[in-house]
C-alpha positions in Angstrom: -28.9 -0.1 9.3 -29.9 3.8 9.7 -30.6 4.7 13.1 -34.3 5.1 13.9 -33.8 8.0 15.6 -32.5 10.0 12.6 -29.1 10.1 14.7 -26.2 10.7 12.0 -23.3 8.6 12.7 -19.9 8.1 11.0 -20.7 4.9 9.8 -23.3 6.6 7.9 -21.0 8.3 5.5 -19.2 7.3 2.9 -19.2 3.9 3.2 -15.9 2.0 2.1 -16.0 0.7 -1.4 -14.5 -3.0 -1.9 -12.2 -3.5 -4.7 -12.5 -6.8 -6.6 -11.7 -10.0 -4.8 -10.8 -8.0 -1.6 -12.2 -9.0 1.5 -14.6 -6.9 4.0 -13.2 -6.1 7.1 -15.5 -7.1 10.3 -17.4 -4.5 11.6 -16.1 -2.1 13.7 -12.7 -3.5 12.9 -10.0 -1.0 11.5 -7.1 -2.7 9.3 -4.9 0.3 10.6 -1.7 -1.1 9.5 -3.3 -1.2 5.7 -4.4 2.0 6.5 -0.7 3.7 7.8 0.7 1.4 4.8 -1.6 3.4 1.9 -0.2 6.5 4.1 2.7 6.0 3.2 2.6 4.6 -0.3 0.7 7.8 -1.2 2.9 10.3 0.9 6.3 8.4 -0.2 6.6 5.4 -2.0 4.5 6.5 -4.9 6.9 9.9 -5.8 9.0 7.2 -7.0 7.4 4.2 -8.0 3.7 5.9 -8.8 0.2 5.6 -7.8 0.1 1.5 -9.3 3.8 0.9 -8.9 5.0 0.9 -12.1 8.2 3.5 -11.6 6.6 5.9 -13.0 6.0 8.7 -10.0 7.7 12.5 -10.9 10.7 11.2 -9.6 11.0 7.6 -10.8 12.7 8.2 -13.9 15.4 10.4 -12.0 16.2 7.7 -9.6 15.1 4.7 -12.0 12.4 2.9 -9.9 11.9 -0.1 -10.8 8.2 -1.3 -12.1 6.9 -3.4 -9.2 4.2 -5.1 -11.3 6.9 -6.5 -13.6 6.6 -10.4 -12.8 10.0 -10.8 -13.5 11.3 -8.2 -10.2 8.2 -10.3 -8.2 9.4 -13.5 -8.8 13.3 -12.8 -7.6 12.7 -10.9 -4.9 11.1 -12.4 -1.4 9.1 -10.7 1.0 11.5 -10.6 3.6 13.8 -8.8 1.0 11.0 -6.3 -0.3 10.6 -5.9 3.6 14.4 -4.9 4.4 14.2 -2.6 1.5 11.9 -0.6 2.7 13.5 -0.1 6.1 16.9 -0.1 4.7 16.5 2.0 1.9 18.2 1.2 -1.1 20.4 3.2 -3.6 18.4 6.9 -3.8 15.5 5.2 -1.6 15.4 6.6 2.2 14.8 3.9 5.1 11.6 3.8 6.5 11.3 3.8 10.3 7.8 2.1 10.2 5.8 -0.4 12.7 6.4 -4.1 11.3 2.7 -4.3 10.6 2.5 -1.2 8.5 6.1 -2.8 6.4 3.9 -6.2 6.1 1.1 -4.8 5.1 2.9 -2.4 2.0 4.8 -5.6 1.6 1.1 -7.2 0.8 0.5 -4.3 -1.2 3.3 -4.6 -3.5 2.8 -8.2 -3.9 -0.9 -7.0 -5.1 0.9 -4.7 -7.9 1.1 -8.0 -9.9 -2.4 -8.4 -10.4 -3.1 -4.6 -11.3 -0.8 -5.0 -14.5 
């Protein structure tokens, strides 16, 4: 609710938009593991494998990224797998020296690529 006394607050702007079937975070509270993991989807991960995943990001062809929404690659690959791959790079891909939570939650993320297709 707007404060009474006309008092802007940064809750007041912008508020976050939910995407379909996501769920709202409580109040107050701050996913910031999601948040570090959309970091770095945006800042690395997607010059390869592109905004939705798909392996199509300016470099993915060069280093032929694999589509992550394919349900084929989802189904024969686990979590913990996906998880290592990020830390451990693979082929062309650089490790990632990320927090655990912030490899979970683009872990999450990828499995969420499936339904985008």
């Amino acid at each position: 609710a707007p404060d009474p006394t006309g008092e802007w607050s940064p809750q007041d702007h912008d508020p976050p938009t939910q995407q379909q079937g996501a769920q709202a975070q409580p109040t107050g509270k701050v996913d910031v593991a999601a948040q570090l993991a959309e970091t770095a989807w945006a800042q690395t991960c997607s010059q390869c494998h592109g905004p939705m995943g798909r392996g199509d990001g300016p470099n993915g062809a060069l280093v032929k990224a694999p589509d992550l929404t394919d349900a084929d690659w989802q189904a024969k690959v686990s979590d913990q797998e996906i998880a290592q791959r990020i830390r451990a790079g693979k082929g062309l891909m650089s490790p990632n020296d990320l927090p655990d939570s912030t490899i979970a939650a683009l872990v999450t993320r990828i499995r969420a690529l499936r339904a985008r297709r």
